[in-house]
N, C-alpha and C positions, 0 to 999 in steps of 0.2 A: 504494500500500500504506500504510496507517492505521499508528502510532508501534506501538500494541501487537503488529502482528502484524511489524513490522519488526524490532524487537525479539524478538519468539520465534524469530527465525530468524539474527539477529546480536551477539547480546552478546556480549561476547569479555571472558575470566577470565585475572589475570594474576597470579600469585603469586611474588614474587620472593625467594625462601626461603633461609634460609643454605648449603644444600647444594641443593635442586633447586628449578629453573622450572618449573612448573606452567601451564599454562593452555591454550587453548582455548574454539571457542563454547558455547553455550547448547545447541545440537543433541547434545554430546557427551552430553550426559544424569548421567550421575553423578561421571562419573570424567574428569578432565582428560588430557592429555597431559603429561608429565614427562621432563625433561633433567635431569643434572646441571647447577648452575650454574656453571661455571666456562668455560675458554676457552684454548687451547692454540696455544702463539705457534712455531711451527718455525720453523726456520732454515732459512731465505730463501735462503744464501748455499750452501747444501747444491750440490751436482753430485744430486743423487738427484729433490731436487726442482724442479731446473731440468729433470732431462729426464722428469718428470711433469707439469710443466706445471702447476705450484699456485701461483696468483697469490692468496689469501688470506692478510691478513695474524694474520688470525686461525682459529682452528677452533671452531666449536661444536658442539652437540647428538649428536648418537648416531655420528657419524663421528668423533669426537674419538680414541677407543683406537687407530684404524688410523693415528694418526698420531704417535703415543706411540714415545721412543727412548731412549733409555738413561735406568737411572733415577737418575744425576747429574744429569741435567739437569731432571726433572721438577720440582724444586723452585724453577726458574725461569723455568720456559716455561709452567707451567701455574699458571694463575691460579681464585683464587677468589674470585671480585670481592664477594660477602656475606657473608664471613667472619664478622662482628661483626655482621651487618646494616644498619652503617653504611659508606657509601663517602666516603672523605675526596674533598673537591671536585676538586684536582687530580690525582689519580688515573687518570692517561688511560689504565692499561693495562685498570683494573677498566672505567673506563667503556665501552670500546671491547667489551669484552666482552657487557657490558649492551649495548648498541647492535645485535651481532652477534644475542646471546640473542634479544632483542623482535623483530628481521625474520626471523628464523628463524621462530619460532613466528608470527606474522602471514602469513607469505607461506605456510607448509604448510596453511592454512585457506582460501586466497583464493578466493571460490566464482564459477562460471562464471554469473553472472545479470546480468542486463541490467537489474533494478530493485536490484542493491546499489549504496549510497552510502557505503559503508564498514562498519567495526564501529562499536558504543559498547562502548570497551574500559574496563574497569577494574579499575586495578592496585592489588596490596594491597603495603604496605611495612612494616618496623616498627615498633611504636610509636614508639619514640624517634628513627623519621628524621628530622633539621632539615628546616628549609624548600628549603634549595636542593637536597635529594634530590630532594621533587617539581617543581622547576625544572628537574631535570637530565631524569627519565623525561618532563616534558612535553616537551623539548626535543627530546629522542630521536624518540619519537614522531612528532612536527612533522616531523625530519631525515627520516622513513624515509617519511610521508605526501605531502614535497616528490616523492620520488623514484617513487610511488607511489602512486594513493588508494587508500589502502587500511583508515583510520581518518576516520568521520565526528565522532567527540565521543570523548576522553578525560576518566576523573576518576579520582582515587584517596584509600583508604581504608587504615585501621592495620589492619593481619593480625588480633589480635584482636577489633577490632571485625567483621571480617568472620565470624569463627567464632563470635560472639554473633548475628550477621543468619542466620546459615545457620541458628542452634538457633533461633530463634525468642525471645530471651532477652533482652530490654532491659537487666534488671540484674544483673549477677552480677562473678563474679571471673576473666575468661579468662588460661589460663596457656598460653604457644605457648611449646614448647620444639623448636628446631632443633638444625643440625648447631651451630650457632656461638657462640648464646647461649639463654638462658632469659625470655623478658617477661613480667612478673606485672601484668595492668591491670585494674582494678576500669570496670566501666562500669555508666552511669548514663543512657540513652538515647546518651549519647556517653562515650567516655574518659577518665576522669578525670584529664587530665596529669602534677596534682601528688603523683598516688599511684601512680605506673606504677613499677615497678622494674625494673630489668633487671638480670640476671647474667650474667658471664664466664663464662657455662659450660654446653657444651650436650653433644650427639652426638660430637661432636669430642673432648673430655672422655677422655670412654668411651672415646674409641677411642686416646688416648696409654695411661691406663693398660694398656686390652689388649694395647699393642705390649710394653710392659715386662713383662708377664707371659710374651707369648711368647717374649720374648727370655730371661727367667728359664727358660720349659722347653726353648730349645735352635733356638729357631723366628727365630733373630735377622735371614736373607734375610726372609722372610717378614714382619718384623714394619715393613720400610722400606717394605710395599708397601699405601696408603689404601685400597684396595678392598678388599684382602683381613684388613686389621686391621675392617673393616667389616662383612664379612662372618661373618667369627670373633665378632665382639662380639654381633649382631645373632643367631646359633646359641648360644651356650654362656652369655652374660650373664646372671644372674637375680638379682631385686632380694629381699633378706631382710625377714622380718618382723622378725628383732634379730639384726644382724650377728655377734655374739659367740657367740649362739644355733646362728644357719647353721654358723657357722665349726666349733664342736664335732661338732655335727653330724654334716655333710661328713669331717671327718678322722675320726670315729668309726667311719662307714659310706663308706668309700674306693669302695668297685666302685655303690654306690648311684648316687653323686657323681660318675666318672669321666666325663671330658669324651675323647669320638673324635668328630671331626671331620673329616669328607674333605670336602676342597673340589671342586665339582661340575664334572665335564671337566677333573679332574688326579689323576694317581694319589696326591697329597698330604695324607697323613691325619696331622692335627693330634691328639697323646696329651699331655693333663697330667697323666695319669697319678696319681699321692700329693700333687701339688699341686691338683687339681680343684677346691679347695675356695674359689680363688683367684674362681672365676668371682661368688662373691656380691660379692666387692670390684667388680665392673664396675657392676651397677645401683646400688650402695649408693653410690659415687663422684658420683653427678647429683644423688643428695637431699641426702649430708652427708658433703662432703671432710673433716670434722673430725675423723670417728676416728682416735684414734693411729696406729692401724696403718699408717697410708698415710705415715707421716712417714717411714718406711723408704725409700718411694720418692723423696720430696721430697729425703731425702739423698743418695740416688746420683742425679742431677739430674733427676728428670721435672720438670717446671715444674708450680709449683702455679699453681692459678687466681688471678689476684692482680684485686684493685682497679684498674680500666683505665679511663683519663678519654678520651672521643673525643668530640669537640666539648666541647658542655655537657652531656651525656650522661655520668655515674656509672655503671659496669657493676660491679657487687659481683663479687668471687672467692670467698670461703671462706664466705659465709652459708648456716645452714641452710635448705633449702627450706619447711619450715613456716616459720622464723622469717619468712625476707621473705614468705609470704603474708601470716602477720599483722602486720608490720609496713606492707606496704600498706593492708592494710583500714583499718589504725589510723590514718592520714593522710585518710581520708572521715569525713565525718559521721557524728559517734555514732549516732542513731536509723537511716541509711542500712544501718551495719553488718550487724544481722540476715540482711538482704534478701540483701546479698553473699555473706555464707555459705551460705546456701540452694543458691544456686545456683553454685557451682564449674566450671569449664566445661576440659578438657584434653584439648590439642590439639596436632600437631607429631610428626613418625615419631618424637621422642625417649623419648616416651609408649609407647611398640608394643614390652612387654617382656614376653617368655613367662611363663609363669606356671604349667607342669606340673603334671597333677592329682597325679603320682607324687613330686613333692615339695612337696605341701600338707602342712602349716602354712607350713612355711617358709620355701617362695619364696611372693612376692603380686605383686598385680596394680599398676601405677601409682596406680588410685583408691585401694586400701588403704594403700599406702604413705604417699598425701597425708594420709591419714583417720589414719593413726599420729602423724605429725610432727605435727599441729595438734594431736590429744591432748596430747602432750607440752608444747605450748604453749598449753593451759588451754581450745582448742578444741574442744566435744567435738559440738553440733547444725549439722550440718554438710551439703551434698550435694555428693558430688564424684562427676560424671560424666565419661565417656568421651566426647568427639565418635565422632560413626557409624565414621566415619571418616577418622581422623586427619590424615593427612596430608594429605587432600583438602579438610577442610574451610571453610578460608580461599578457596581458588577457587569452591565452593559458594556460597558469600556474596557473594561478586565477583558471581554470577551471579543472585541474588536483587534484589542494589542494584540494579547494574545494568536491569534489566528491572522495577525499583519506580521508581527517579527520572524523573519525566519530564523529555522534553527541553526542555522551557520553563528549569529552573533551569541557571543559568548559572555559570559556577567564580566562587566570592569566595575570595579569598587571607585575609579577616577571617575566615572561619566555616570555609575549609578544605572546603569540598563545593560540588557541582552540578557540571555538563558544563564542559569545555573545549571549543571547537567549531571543528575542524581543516577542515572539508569541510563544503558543504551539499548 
């Protein structure tokens, strides 16, 4: 079997995303397979699971909830090894995780052919991963291919350059907003390093404020519980065209604005009733933690997003989100600028924020909201799109490179691209 058609049948997409793993082959066709990424350490020492016979020291992927136990403990047995998108090196519980995550997803693809030689997998990280990230997933990899062939070539690529290869878009401005953080990268055939910004502040965000909300309307069990602060956020969140605006709004027209929420297979129906109005503070919190109003929460102690140094990695907390776009762009080349604005590129489930036609003006879309803040910041010839689809688009991309590089290019640790070659 000739590389091309080898390839149309085994690239394998790896997305390792602050809240979910993504990936799968080239045959999946549009849409990947998705985990959460995290990883759930039980207690070993348990009588329950010695007489079930669980010899893993860890749990991943879609069997993780049936092993979930009181939720004091969940804030220590269950890990979220990309939290920030960076994993500090010695971090053996996050890695073990990531180790568990990638054979998980490798081995649910392993296809029964007598001419596979493995995949050519390739994983997208974020921008600002140091170098021994991709030391650690090569490694990984290598670990799980000893045990296994089941990888002929690994390479890996930054999350927004992959959501620039999927649009077809050499130059523009990709913004990948996760659960954990926000990366703002200008790219220019490649990424521009010295203009990448990244923010403290992503999904997660979102989803402290909403716990304090619901803890403000009476919903305080509920508001300890991540999925379901997620869930809430993800139904009732909508982002303002001018928060101040919304706010009147909302409280002028109370039954308009009323937020009921039942949550699906529980008789649990969430009422904020004359507070409804709270739900624009949830999308308005991702663009611009600055309005006064939130200092309320700041004081009874929600943690604000602060300034956070990991590695040599700067994560901004409190910037507006138009500022640090243009404050990237302004780190490229003058003449370059233009071109960057043209094409705007937004990506990452943090983006996927309802937008009901029954309260148009006043709730908008994430494009319009970016197209506000740069106004504000002297930005007005602009194109900000949507990826197709957001959350998928980084493995998209994985799947495009992948099946474009040929296997003659070899990994350079100088240039950061080409095949790692684990199997022939």
């Amino acid at each position: 079997m000739n590389e091309e058609k080898y390839k149309k049948k085994y690239v394998f997409g790896e997305d390792y995303g602050t809240s979910y793993y993504k990936y799968g082959p080239i045959t999946l066709g549009e849409k990947p397979e998705m985990v959460e990424n995290r990883g759930y350490f039980p207690d070993k020492d348990s009588i329950m699971y010695r007489i079930t016979g669980v010899t893993k020291d860890v749990i991943v992927g879609k069997e993780v909830p049936l092993y979930l136990e009181a939720r004091e403990d969940l804030s220590s047995r269950l890990v979220y090894p990309m939290k920030d998108g960076i994993i500090p090196l010695n971090d053996r519980k996050a890695w073990k995780v990531i180790y568990e995550l990638t054979r998980y997803g490798l081995e649910q693809f392993r296809p029964v052919d007598p001419e596979f030689k493995g995949f050519y997998v390739v994983a997208a990280l974020s921008a600002v991963a140091p170098k021994y990230m991709y030391e650690k997933i090569f490694d990984i990899h290598r670990e799980i291919n000893e045990e296994e062939r089941l990888i002929r070539a690994i390479t890996i690529i930054s999350q927004p350059l992959a959501v620039a290869i999927a649009h077809k878009v050499p130059t523009c401005i990709v913004i990948e907003s996760g659960h954990g953080n926000t990366q703002i990268c200008p790219i220019s055939r490649y990424p521009i390093r010295n203009a990448i910004i990244a923010l403290n502040r992503g999904g997660g965000d979102a989803n402290t404020l909403t716990s304090e909300i619901l803890k403000d309307a009476g919903y305080g069990d509920l508001a300890k519980e991540e999925a379901v602060v997620t869930m809430v956020k993800e139904n009732i969140g909508l982002i303002p065209r001018d928060l101040e605006k919304a706010i009147r709004e909302a409280k002028s027209d109370p039954d308009r604005y009323r937020v009921r929420f039942r949550i699906k297979n529980t008789r649990i129906v969430i009422d904020l009733g004359s507070e409804s109005w709270t739900r624009f503070l949830i999308g308005e919190y991702i663009f611009n933690p600055n309005h006064e109003i939130f200092n309320s929460y700041f004081k009874r102690g929600m943690p604000r997003p602060s300034d956070v140094k990991v590695g040599d990695v700067l994560f901004r907390g409190m910037i507006n989100l138009g500022e640090a776009i243009v404050e990237s762009a302004e780190r490229c080349p003058i003449e370059l600028q233009p071109y960057l604005y043209k094409h705007i590129l937004l990506s990452g489930g943090n983006f996927q924020w309802n937008a009901p036609d029954e309260f148009k003006p006043t709730a908008v879309d994430s494009v319009t909201k970016i197209k506000l803040l740069l106004k504000e910041n002297g930005i007005e010839d602009v194109n900000v799109e949507m990826a197709s689809e957001p959350k998928y688009s980084v493995w998209r991309g994985c799947i495009v490179y992948g099946y474009a590089v040929p296997d003659r290019y070899e990994w350079s640790w100088e240039r950061m691209e080409g095949w790692l070659k684990l199997s022939e």
